[in-house]
C-alpha positions as a printed Julia matrix, in Angstrom:
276×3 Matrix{Float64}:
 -103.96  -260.47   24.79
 -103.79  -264.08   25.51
 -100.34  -265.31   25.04
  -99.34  -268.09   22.67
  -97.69  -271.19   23.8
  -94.06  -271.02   22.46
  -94.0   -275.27   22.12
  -97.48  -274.99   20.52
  -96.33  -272.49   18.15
  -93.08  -274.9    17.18
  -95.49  -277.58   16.42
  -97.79  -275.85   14.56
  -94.87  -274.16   12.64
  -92.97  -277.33   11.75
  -96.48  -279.23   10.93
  -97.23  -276.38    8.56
  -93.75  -276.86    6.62
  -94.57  -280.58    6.8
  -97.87  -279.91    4.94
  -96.36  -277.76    2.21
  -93.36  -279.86    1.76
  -95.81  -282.81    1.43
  -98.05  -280.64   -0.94
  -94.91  -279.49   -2.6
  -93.98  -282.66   -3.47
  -97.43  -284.28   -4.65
  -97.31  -281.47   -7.26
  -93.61  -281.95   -8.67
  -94.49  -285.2    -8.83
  -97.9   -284.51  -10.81
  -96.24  -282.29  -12.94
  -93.22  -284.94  -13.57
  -96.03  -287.44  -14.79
  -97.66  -284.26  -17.3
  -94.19  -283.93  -18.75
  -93.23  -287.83  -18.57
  -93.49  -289.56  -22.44
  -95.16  -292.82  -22.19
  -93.18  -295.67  -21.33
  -95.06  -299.05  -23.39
  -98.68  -300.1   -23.48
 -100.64  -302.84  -21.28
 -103.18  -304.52  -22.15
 -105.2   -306.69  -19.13
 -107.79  -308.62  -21.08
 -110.19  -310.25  -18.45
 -110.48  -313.99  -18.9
 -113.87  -315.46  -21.12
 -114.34  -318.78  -20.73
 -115.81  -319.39  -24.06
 -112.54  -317.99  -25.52
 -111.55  -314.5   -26.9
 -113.82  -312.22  -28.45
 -111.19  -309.16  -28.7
 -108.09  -309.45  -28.81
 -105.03  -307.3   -27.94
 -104.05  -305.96  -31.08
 -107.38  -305.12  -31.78
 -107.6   -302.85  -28.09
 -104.5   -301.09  -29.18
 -105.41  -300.48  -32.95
 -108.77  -299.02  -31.53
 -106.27  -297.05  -28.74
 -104.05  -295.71  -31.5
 -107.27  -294.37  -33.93
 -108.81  -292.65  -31.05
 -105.67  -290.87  -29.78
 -104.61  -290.51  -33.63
 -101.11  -291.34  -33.25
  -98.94  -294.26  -31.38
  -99.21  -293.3   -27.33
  -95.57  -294.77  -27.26
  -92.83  -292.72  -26.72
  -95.81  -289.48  -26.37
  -95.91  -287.02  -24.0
  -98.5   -288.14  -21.07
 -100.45  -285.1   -21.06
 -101.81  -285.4   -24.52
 -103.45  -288.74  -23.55
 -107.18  -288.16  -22.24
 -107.69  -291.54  -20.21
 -111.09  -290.63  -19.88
 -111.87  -290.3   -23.25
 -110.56  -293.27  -23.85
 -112.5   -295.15  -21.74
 -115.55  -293.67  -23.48
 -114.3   -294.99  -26.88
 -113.45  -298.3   -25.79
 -116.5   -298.84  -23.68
 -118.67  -297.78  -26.75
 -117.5   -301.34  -28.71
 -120.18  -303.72  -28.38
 -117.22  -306.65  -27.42
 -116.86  -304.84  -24.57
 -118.22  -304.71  -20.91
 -116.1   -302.29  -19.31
 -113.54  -300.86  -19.77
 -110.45  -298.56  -17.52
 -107.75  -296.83  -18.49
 -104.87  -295.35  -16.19
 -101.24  -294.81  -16.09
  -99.09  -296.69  -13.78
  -96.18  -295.7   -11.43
  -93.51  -296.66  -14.72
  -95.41  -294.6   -16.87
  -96.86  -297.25  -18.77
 -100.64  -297.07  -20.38
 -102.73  -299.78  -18.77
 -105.93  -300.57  -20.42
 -107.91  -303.0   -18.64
 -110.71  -304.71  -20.72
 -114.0   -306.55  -19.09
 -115.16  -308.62  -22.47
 -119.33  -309.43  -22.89
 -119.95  -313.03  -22.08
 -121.59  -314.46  -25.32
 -123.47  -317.51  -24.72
 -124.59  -318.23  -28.53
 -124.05  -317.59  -32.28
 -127.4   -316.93  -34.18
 -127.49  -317.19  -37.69
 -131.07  -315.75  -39.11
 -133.51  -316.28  -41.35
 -132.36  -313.44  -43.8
 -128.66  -315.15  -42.83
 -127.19  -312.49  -40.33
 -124.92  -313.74  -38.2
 -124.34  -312.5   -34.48
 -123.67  -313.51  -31.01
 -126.1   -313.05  -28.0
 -124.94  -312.06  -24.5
 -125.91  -312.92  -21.36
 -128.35  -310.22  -21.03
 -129.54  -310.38  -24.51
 -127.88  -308.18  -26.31
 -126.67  -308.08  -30.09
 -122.59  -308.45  -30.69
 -121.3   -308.47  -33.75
 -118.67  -311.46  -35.05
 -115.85  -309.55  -36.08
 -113.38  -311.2   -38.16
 -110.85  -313.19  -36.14
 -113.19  -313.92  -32.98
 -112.38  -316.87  -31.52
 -114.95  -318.01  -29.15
 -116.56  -321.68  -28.69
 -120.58  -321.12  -28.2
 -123.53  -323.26  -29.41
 -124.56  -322.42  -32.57
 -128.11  -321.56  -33.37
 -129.59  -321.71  -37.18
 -132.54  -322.3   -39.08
 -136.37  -320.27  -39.13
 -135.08  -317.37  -36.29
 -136.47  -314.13  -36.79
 -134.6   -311.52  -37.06
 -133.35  -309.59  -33.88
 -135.04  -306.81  -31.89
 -133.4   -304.8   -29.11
 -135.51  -306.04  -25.9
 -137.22  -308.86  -27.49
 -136.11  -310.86  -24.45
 -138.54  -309.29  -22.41
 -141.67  -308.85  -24.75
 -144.42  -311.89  -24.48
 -144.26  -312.76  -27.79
 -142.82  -316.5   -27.9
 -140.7   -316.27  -30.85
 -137.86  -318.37  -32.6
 -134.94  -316.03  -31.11
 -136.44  -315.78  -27.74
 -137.31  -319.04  -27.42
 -133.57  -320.35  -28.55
 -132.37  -317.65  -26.12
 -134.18  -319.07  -23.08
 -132.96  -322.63  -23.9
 -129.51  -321.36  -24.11
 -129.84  -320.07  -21.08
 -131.43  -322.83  -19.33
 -128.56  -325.13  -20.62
 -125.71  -322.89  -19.22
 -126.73  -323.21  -15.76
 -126.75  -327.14  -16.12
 -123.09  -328.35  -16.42
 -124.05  -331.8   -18.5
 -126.4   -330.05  -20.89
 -123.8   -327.27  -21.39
 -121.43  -329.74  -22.29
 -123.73  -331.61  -24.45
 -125.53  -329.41  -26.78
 -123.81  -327.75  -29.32
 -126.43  -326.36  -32.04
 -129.86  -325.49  -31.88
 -132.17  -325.53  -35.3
 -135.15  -324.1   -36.01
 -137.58  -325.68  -38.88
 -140.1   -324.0   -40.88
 -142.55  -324.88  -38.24
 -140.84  -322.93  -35.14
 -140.05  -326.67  -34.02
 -136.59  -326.8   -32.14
 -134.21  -329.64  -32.59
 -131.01  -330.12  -30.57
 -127.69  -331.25  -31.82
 -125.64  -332.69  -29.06
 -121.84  -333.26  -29.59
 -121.56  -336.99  -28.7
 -123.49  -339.48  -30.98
 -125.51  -338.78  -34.16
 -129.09  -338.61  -32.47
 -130.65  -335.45  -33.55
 -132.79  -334.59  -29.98
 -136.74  -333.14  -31.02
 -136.98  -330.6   -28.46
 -140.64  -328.63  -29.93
 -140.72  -325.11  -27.97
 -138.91  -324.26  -25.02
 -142.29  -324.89  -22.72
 -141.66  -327.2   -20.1
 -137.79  -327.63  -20.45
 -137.51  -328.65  -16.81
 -139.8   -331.97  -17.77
 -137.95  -332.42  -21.0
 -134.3   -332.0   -20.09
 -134.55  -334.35  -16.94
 -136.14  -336.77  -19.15
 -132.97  -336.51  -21.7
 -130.82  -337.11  -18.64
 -132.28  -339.66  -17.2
 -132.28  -341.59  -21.0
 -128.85  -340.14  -21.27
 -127.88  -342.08  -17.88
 -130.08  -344.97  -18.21
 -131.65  -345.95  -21.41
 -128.33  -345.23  -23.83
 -126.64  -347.8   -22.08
 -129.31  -350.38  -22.47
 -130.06  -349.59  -26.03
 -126.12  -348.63  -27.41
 -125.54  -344.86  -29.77
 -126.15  -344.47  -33.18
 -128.78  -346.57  -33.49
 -131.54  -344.12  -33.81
 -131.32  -340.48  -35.82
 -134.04  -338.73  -33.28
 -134.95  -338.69  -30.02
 -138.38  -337.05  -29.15
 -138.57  -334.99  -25.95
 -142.05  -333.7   -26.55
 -144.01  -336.12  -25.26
 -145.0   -336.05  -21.53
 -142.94  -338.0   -19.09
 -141.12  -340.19  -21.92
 -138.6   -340.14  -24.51
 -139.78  -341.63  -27.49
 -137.08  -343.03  -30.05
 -137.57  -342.5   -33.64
 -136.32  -344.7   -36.77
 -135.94  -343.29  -40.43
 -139.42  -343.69  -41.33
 -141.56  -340.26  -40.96
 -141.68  -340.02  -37.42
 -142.56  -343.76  -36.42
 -142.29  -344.08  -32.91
 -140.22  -346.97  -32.48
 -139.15  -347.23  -28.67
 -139.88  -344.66  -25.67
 -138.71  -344.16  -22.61
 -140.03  -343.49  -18.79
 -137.59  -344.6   -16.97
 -136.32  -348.02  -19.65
 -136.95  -347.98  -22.92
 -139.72  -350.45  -24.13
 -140.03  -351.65  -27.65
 -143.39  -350.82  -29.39
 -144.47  -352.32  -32.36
């Protein structure tokens, strides 16, 4: 029989009690946490830059009608984190969502918001917001959240209709919204879209009273550096206010319009030149 090394022995011994002391004390704690009532509630809402679309009391009230009963002052154990999770991750506000408990015993929920990029108001006058990725979120009463605001002639909303080849009023106003939030001037400039009976888009900017004839959202790399370009060098040379629309539709020129049906009064390459 091959003997046993009486020093490996003592290590092995004392790295065994090590183990189960370790082990030992991973479960008191575990079980410490089962029994533990919880201690208060946190709630991390991640940052939106257009403002909030949920807010805190509105996490907890959901937290509260899941669970069925205030977490506070609640024995651990009878909250399913997972579960809620689940429930919160199922409001359409809401990105993602994790729940844990920390080291005081406190219930942090941590909320990811969607990033809505524009209010639609319909045809048949439903009112939602659009996200990033095109989805439908509802406007809950209370919402607080500063995004361009598009009315008028927009049919009404179909789940993928972002990626179908159909050019219609919602898509259209969707990929001009997007367009606009990449560029940090036009984002800051337009702040409604309209739709007429005739699917033709008009832009509302928030500086001056010049409504801005945009037509469809073809060739909105042409059209928007052309508005930019006026923007930087034609406005200054012809003042605000003095016209109520600015046409974007023609090619390579921005064509000023007076109050008489759609007289072409001025346009613009790169100065604006009076036509009579």
């Amino acid at each position: 029989m091959k003997r046993i090394n009486k020093q490996t022995l003592i290590n092995t011994t004392i790295w065994t009690m090590i183990i189960v002391g370790i082990g030992g004390l991973l479960f008191l704690s575990v079980q410490r946490k089962k029994n533990a009532d919880v201690s208060g509630i946190v709630v991390d809402l991640q940052a939106n830059e257009n403002g909030k679309l949920i807010g805190e009391k509105e996490v907890i009230s959901m937290v509260k009608k899941s669970v069925g009963f205030n977490p506070t002052q609640k024995s651990i154990r009878k909250i399913n984190t997972r579960k809620l999770e689940l429930v919160l991750s199922k409001d359409p506000r809401v990105k993602k969502a994790e729940v844990y408990f920390d080291s005081k015993d406190r219930l942090h929920i941590q909320i990811v918001p969607k990033e809505v990029i524009v209010r639609i108001s319909d045809v048949t006058g439903k009112q939602y917001f659009l996200d990033e990725a095109g989805n439908q979120v509802p406007v809950y009463k209370g919402s607080a959240v500063r995004v361009p605001l598009a009315n008028g002639f927009i049919n009404a909303y179909k789940k993928g209709f972002d990626t179908k080849p159909d050019r219609t009023p919602l898509k259209e106003v969707f990929d001009i919204i997007k367009y606009v939030r990449k560029d940090a001037f036009l984002h800051a400039l337009i702040e409604q879209i309209n739709v007429d009976e005739t699917g033709e888009i008009v832009l509302i900017p928030n500086v001056g009273k010049e409504k801005l004839i945009f037509g469809g959202a073809e060739q909105m790399d042409e059209k928007f550096d052309n508005l930019k370009i006026f923007y930087k060098d034609g406005m200054t040379k012809i003042g605000w206010n003095k016209f109520p629309s600015i046409n974007l539709k023609f090619m390579n020129q921005v064509v000023l319009v007076d109050n008489t049906p759609l007289q072409p009064v001025a346009s613009a390459q790169t100065e604006p030149v009076k036509q009579h």
